[in-house]
C-alpha positions as CSV (number, residue, x, y, z in Angstrom):
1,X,-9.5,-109.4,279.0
2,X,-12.4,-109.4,281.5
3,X,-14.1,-111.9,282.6
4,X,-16.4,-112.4,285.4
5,X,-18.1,-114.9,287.6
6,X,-21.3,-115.2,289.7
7,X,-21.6,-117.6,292.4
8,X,-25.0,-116.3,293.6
9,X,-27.4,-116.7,290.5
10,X,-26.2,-113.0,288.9
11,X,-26.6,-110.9,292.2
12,X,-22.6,-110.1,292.8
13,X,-19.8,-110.7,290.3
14,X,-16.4,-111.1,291.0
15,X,-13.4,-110.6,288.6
16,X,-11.5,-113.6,287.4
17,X,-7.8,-113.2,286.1
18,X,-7.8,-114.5,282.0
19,X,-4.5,-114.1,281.6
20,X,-5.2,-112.0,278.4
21,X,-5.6,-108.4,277.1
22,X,-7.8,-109.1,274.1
23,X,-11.4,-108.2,274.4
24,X,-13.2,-111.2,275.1
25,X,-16.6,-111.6,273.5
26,X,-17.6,-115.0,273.6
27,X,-18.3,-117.4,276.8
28,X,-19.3,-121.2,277.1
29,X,-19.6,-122.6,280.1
30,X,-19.1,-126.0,279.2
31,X,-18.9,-127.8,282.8
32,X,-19.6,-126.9,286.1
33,X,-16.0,-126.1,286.6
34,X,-14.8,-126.2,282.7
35,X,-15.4,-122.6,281.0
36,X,-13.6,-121.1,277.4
37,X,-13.8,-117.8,276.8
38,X,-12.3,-116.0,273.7
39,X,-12.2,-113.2,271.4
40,X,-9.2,-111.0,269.1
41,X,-6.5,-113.7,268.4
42,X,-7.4,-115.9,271.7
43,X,-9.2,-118.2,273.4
44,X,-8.6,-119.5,276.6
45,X,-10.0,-122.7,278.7
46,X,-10.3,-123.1,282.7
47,X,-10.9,-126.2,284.2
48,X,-11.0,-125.1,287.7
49,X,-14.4,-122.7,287.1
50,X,-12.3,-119.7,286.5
51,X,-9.5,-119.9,289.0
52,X,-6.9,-120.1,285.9
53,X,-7.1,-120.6,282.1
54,X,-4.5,-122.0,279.7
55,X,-4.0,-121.2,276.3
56,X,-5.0,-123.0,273.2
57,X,-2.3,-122.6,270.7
58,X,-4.1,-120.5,267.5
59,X,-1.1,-118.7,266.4
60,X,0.2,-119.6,262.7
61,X,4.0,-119.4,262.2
62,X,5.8,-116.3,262.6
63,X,3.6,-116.0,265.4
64,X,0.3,-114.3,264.1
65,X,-2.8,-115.7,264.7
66,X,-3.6,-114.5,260.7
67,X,-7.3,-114.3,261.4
68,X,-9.3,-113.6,264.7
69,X,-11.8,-116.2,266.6
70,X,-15.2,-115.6,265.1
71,X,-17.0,-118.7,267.4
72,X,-16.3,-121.9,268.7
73,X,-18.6,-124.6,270.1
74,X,-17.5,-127.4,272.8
75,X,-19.1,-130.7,273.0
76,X,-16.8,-131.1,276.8
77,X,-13.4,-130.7,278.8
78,X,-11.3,-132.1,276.0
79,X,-13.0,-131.6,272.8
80,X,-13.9,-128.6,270.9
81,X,-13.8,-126.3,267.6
82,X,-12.9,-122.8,266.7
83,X,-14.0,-121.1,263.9
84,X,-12.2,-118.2,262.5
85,X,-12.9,-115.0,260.9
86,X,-11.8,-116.2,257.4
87,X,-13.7,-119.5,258.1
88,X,-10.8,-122.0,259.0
89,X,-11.8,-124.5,261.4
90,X,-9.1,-126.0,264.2
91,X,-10.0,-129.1,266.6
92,X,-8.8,-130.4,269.5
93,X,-9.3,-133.1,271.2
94,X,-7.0,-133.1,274.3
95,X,-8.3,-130.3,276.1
96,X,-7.0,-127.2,274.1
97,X,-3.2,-128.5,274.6
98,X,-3.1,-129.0,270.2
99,X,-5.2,-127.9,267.2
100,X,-5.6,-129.8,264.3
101,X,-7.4,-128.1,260.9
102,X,-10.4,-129.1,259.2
103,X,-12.2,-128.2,256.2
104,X,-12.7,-124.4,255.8
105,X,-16.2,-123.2,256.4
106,X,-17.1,-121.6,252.5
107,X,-18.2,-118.2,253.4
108,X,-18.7,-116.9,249.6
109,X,-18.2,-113.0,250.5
110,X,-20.3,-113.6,254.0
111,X,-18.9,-113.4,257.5
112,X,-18.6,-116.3,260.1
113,X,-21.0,-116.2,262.7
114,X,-22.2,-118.6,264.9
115,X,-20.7,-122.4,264.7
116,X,-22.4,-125.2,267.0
117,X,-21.1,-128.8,267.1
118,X,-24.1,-131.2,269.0
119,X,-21.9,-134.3,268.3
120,X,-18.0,-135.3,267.8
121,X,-19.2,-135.4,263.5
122,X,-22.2,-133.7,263.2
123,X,-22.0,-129.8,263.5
124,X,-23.4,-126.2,262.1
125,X,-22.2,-123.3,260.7
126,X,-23.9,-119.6,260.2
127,X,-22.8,-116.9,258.1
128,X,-23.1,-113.6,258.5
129,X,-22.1,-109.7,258.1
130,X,-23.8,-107.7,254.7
131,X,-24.9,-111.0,252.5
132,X,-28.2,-113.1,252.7
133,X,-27.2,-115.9,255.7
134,X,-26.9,-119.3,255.2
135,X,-26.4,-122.9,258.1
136,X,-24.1,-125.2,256.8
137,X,-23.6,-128.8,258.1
138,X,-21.2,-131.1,258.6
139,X,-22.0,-134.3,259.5
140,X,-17.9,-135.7,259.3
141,X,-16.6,-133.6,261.9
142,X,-15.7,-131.0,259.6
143,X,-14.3,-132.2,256.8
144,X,-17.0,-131.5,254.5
145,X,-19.7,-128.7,254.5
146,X,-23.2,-128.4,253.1
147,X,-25.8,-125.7,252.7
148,X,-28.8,-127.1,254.2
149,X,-30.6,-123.7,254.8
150,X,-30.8,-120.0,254.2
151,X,-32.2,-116.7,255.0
152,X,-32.2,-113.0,252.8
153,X,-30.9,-111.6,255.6
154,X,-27.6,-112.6,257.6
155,X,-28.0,-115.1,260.7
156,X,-26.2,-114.7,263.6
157,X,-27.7,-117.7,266.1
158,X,-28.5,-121.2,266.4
159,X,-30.2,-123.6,269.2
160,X,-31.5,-126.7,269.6
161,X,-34.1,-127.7,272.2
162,X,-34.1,-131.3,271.6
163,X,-32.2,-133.4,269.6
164,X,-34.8,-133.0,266.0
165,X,-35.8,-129.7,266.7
166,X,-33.5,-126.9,266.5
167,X,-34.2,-123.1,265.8
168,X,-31.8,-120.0,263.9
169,X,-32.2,-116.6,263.9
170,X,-30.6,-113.5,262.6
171,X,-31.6,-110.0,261.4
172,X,-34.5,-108.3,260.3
173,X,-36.4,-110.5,262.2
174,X,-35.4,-114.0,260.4
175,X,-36.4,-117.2,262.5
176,X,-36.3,-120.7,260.5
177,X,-37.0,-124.1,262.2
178,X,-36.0,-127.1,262.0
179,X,-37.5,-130.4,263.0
180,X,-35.1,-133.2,261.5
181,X,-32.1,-132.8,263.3
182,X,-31.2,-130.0,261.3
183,X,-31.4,-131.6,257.7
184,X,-33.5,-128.9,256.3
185,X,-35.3,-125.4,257.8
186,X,-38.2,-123.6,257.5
187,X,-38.7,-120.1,257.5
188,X,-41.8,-119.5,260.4
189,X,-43.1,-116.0,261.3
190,X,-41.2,-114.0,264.4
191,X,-44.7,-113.8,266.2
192,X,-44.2,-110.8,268.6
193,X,-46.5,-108.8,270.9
194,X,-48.8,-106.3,270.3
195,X,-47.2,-102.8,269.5
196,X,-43.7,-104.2,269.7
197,X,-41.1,-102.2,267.4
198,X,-39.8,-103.2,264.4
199,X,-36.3,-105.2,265.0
């Protein structure tokens, strides 16, 4: 349940209280003061830069959270999604206080991996673990998926620099590129320096 913050551009770190046990693995600082941080059956949003953080409510009934947080991607304070392990998508729109599902992410025998909503509708999802990867797009706000590009080797993150041109990488030195907003990718060469070892 650590997490930490610097105040001081990464010099000193101080310890925040999560209110959790579960190893936390992923971070996104989505305000200055608004930050989510998750992993294992939670995640967990602070809107007072790490003072406190509240619970979003992933647990199915009986309790169980039934699959654990693979990603999740927030476009601000109130609005968000969580992808889990198996793929399931939740959203909420009121700041983490309800979760509403979506269409499934369809993983066919990969793993989730990375998920990255740049609008309310129009989001992308990778897939990783032993299988070839693929990004997947939804341009309804997760009702409906749709392959729009793929690697042989799993992918485990995406980026966009400007609003057409966004870039995803994964393993064994995979790097595609995409110049439309994410409609289709290319597969470019990982140019690297001079006597650099093999990834």
């Amino acid at each position: 349940g650590t997490v930490l913050r610097s105040d001081d551009g990464g010099l000193t770190w101080i310890g925040l209280s999560s209110g959790t046990r579960d190893n936390l693995s992923l971070v996104q600082a989505v305000e200055s003061d608004t930050v989510i941080v998750g992993g294992g059956c939670t995640v967990r949003e602070s809107f007072d830069s790490g003072e406190s953080f509240q619970r979003l409510p992933l647990e199915e009934e009986g309790g169980t959270c039934g699959s654990d947080v693979a990603s999740f991607s927030f476009l601000n304070r109130r609005m968000g999604y969580v992808e889990k392990a198996d793929g399931s998508i939740l959203v909420t729109t009121d700041g983490g206080k309800t979760l509403q599902p979506k269409t499934s992410v369809p993983l066919n025998g990969a793993t989730a991996s990375k998920l990255d909503f740049i609008s309310p509708s129009v989001g992308f999802a990778l897939t990783g673990g032993t299988a070839s990867g693929r990004i997947l797009r939804t341009i309804d706000g997760g009702n409906s998926w749709t392959q729009v590009g793929s690697s042989p080797a799993p992918l485990s993150d995406i980026t966009f620099v400007t609003p057409s041109t966004a870039y995803a990488i994964g393993a064994n030195g995979s790097f595609l590129q995409s110049t439309d907003a994410g409609s289709t990718w290319t597969t470019r060469p990982l140019a690297l320096p001079g006597r650099t070892p093999p990834l």
